[in-house]
N, C-alpha and C positions, 0 to 999 in steps of 0.2 A: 248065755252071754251075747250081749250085740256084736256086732261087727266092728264096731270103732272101737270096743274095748279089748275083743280081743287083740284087733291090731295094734293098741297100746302097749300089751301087756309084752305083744313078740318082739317089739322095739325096744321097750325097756330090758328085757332078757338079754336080749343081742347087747346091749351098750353091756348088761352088767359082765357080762362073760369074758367079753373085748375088754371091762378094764382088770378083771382079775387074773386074765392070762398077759397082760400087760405088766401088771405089779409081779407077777410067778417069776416072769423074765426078769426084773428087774432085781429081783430079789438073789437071781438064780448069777445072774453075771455081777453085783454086787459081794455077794456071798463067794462065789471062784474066786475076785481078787482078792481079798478082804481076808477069805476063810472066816465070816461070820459065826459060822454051828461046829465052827473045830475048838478045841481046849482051850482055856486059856489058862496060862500062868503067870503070876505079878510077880516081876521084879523091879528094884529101885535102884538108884544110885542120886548120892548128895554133892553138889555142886557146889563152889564159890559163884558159878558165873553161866547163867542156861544159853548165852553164846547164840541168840537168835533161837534157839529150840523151837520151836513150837507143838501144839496140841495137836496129835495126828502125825508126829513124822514119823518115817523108816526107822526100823531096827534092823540092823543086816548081823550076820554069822556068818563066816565065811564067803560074802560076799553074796548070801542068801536073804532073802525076806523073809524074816522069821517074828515080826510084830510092828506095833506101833507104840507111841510114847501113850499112854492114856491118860496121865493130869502131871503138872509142875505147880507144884505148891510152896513159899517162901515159908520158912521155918524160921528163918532168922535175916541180920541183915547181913550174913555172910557167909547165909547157908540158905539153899535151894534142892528140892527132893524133887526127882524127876522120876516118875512112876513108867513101867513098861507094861506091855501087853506081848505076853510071846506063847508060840505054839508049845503046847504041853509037850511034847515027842521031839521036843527039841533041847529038853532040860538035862539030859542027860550026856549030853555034847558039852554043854558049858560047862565050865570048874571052877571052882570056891574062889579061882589064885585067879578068875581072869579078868579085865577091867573091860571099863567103857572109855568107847575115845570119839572126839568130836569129830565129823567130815563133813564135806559138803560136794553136792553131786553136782561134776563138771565144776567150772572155774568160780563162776557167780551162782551156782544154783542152791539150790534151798539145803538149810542145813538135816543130818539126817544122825544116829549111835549108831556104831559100830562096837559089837563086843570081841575083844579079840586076846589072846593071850591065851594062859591055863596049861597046866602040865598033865602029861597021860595020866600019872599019877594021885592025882587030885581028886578029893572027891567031889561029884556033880550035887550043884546047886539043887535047891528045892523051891516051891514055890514061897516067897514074899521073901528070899535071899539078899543082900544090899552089897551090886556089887561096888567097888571101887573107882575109883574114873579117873583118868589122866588128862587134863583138862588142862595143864600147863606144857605139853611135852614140846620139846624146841621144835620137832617138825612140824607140828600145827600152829607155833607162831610163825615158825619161817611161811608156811602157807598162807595165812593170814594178811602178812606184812605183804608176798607176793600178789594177792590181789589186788591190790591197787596199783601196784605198779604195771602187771596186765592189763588192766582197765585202761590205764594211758595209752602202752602200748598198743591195743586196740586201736583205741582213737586216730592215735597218730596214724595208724596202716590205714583208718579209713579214709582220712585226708590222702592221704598219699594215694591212693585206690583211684578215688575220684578224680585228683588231678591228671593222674597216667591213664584214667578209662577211656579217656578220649581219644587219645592216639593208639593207632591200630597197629598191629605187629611190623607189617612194612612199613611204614612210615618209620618206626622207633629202628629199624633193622637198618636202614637209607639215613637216619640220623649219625647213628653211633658208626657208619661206614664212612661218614663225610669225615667227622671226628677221628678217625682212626689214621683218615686220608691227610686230612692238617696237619697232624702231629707228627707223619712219618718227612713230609714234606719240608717242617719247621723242623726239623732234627736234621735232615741233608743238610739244608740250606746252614746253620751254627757250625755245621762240623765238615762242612766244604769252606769255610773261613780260618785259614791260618793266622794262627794267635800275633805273627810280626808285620802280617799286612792287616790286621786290625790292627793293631796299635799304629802301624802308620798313620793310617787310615783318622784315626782320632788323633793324632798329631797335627794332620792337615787340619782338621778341622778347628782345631783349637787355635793353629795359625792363623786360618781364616777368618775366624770370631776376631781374633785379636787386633789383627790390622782393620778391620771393618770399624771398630771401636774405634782406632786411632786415627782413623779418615772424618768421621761423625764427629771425634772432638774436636778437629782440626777445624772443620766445616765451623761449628758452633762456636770459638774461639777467635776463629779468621787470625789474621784481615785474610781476602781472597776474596774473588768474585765471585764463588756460591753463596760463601756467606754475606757478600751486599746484597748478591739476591733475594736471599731470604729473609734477613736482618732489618736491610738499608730500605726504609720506604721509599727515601728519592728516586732511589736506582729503577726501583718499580712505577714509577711516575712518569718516569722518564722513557722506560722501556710503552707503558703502555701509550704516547705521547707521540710517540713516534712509531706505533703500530698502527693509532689510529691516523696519523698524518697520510699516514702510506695508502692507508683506506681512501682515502679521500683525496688525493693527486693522483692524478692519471700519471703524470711525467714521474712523478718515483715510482710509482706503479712500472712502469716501461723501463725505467733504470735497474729494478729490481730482476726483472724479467729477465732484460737481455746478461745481466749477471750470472744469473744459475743458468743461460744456455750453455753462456762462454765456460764455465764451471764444469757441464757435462761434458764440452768437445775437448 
């Protein structure tokens, strides 16, 4: 054999070996979770409704892993056969009287059978056994109806989440201190107010409104000389007539003058 075939030959050995202890592994951690080369034994149960099911879910016992769904097939349009996959050494646990009931892992997670029920008395199932299913039971509606209303809720904490992510513990702790500070402050201050000196207090004021009113109508009304002021254009014609005169003579200018001296002494 040459030399470049044998070194073919060592190459290809090496990949094939590499991939058959590749596949062994895979077979080997496959078959652990799986329990591919353990027993199997077929049970069934007939639905109205396979409720999300799918091919390949959990079958739990007692909160064990004890198979998978292996087909759902439609019998009818108001009948549905969900076929199981369960370990053989486990059929003798089950009982004739016990059902199957819908769950689903965590809140939104994938739906999964749980068989649960069965009296000591009972005798245990056999293989291709059809157990019964409680597919309507009020707590798996109540569940059902509940996840949507979680989902919201969800939501809503997210927003909420995000809006307060921002602000740091001190900050929110120097908020709700300030807040806590106003309110003890606006609570003295109501209740250092006696109820007769408020009401005074709003008496005056009401007085006050009231004559203010009756002065402005007065004004508005007249006769009086606010209201020529304000009313009368002559009056203002006149006024500005003889402000500007005043502007423009020196000698009233000087009359006006020595007026507000004599005025001040």
């Amino acid at each position: 054999m040459r030399p470049e075939d044998k070194k073919s030959v060592i190459i290809t050995g090496t990949f094939v070996v590499l991939l058959l202890l590749v596949t062994a592994v895979s077979l080997f951690l496959i078959s652990k979770e799986n329990k591919l080369f353990s027993i199997k034994a077929t049970l069934s149960t007939t639905v109205s409704n396979a409720q999300s099911v799918r091919e390949g879910a959990a079958v739990h016992f007692k909160g064990i892993k004890i198979g998978s769904v292996s087909a759902i097939d439609i019998l009818s349009v108001d009948k549905i056969k969900i076929s199981l996959q369960v370990e053989d050494n486990y059929l003798k646990w089950i009982k004739e009287d016990s059902h199957i009931a819908f769950r689903t892992q965590g809140v939104l997670g994938d739906k999964y059978l749980e068989i649960l029920g069965g009296n000591e008395d009972s005798p245990s199932v056999k293989t291709n056994h059809v157990l019964t299913s409680n597919e309507n039971s009020q707590f798996d509606q109540f569940i059902n109806k509940g996840e949507d209303i979680l989902v919201v809720a969800t939501r809503v904490l997210q927003k909420i989440d995000a809006i307060m992510g921002p602000v740091d513990n001190s900050r929110m702790g120097s908020i709700l201190d300030n807040l806590e500070t106003a309110s003890i402050r606006a609570n003295k201050l109501f209740s250092s107010v006696e109820p007769k000196k408020l009401s005074s207090t709003l008496d005056g004021i009401n007085k006050a409104s009231t004559s203010l009113g009756n002065v402005m109508s007065r004004i508005e009304k007249g006769p009086g000389t606010a209201h020529s002021l304000i009313y009368d254009p002559t009056v203002h014609e006149d006024l500005k007539s003889l402000l500007g005169g005043a502007q423009r003579s020196k000698v009233l200018q000087y009359f006006i003058r020595e007026t507000i001296k004599d005025n001040n002494r």
